[in-house]
C-alpha distance (Angstrom), angle and dihedral (degrees) to the residues before:
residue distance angle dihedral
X1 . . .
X2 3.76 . .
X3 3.56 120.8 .
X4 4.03 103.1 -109.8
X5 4.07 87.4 -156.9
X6 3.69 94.9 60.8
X7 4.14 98.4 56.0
X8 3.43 84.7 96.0
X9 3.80 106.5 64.7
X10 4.22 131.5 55.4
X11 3.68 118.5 -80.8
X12 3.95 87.7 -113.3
X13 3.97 86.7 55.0
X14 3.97 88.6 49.0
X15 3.40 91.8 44.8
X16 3.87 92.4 57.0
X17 3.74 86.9 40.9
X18 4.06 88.1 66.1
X19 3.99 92.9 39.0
X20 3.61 90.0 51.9
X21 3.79 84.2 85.8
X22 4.01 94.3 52.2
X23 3.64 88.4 48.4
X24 3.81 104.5 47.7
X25 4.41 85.3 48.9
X26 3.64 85.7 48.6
X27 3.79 100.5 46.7
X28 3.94 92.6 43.6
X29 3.73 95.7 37.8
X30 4.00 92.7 50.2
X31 3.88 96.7 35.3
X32 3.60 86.0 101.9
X33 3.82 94.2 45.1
X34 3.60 89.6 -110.5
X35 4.35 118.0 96.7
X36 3.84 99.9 -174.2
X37 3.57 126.2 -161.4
X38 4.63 79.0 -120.8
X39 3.83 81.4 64.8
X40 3.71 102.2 45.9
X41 4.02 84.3 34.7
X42 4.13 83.0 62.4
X43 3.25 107.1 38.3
X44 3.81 93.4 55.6
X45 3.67 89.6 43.8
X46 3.67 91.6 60.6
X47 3.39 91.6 44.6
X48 3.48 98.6 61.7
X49 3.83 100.5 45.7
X50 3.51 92.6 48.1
X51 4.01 84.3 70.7
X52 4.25 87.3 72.4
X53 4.50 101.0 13.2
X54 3.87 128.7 51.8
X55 3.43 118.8 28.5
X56 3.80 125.6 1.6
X57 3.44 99.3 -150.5
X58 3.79 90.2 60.5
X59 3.90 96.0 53.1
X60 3.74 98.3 92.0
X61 3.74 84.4 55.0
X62 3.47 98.0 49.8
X63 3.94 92.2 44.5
X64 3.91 90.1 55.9
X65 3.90 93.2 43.2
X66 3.91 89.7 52.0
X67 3.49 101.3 66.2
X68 3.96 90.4 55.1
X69 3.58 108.3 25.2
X70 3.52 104.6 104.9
X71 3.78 88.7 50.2
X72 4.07 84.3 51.7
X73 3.53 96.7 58.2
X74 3.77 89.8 46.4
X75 3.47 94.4 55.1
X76 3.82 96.1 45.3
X77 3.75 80.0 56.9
X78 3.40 107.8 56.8
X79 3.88 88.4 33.6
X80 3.75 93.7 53.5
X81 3.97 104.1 24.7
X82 3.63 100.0 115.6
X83 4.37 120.1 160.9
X84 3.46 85.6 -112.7
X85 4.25 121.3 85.0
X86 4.38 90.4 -162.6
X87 4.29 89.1 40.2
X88 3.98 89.8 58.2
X89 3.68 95.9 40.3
X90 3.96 89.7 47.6
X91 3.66 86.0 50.9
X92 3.78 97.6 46.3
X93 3.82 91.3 38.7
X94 3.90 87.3 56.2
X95 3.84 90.9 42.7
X96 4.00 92.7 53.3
X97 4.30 83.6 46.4
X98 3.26 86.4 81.1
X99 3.64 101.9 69.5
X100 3.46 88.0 65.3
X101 4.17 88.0 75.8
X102 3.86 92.7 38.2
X103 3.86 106.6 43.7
X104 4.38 87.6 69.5
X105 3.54 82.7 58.3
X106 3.65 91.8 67.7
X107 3.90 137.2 56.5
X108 3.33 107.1 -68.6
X109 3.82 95.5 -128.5
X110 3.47 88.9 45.6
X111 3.93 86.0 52.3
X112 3.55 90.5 53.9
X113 3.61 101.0 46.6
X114 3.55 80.5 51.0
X115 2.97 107.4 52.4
X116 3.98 95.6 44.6
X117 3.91 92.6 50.9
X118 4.06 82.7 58.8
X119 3.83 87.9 54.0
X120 4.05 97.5 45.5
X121 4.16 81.4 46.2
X122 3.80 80.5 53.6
X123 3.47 99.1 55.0
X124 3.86 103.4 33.0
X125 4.37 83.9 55.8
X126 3.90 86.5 46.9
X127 4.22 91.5 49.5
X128 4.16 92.1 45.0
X129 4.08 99.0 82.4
X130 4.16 124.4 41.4
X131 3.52 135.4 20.6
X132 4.11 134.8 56.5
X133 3.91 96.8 -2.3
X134 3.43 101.9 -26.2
X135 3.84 98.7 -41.1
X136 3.49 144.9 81.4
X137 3.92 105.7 39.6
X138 3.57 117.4 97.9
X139 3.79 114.8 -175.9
X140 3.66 127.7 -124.1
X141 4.07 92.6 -109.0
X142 3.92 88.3 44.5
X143 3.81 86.7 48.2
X144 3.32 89.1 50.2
X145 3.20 104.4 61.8
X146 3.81 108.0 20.8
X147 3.85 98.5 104.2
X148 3.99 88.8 58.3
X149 3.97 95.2 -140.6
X150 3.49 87.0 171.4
X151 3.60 83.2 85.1
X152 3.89 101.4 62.5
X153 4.09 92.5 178.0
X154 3.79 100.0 139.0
């Protein structure tokens, strides 16, 4: 079903709307230069139950980005998996800057929500690998960048 809140920006803006997702797992997962299968494993999890749990105005999102996701992330990696840890999050950090001229576009509630499902994506990639079975250490790098203030939309 077609997101209603994104008729009002350009199919490339749309389209970086749904990779947004793919990039943010990508740029958390690999900020320690190691994308585990735990991190792509999460990512896609929360994906997928964000189509029925969090917040409803998101689900038509979530139920679009589901059917592709994997394929996203996959992309975004090949795209964006330079040799060098600081080139690929320069790249991705750049990438993700561009929010920051599309989220006015959009309902600012929507935006919000948004923008704090990104966030919560952030930090659930960030908590997959490390620590007490799996969970509870997030590296520097992930720290680092897990609140995405490259994207200053407030």
């Amino acid at each position: 079903m077609p997101v209603v809140q994104f008729n009002q920006v350009s199919e490339e803006e749309k389209e970086l709307l749904y990779n947004a997702t793919a990039l943010v797992t990508y740029l958390i997962g690999g900020a320690d230069n190691n994308f585990d299968e735990k991190e792509r494993a999460q990512s896609a999890h929360l994906v997928n139950i964000r189509t029925e749990q969090g917040d409803p105005m998101l689900f038509d999102y979530y139920l679009d980005l589901q059917v592709d996701f994997a394929e996203r992330v996959a992309k975004v990696e090949a795209k964006y998996g330079v040799d060098s840890v600081n080139d690929r999050t320069a790249l991705l950090v750049a990438e993700l800057e561009k929010l920051n001229d599309i989220l006015p576009k959009l309902d600012d509630i929507y935006a919000r929500a948004y923008l704090k499902a990104l966030r919560t994506l952030a930090k659930g990639v960030a908590e997959a690998s490390g620590g007490l079975l799996g969970f509870l250490e997030i590296s520097y790098e992930e720290e680092h960048l897990m609140g995405l203030t490259m994207i200053t939309f407030e």
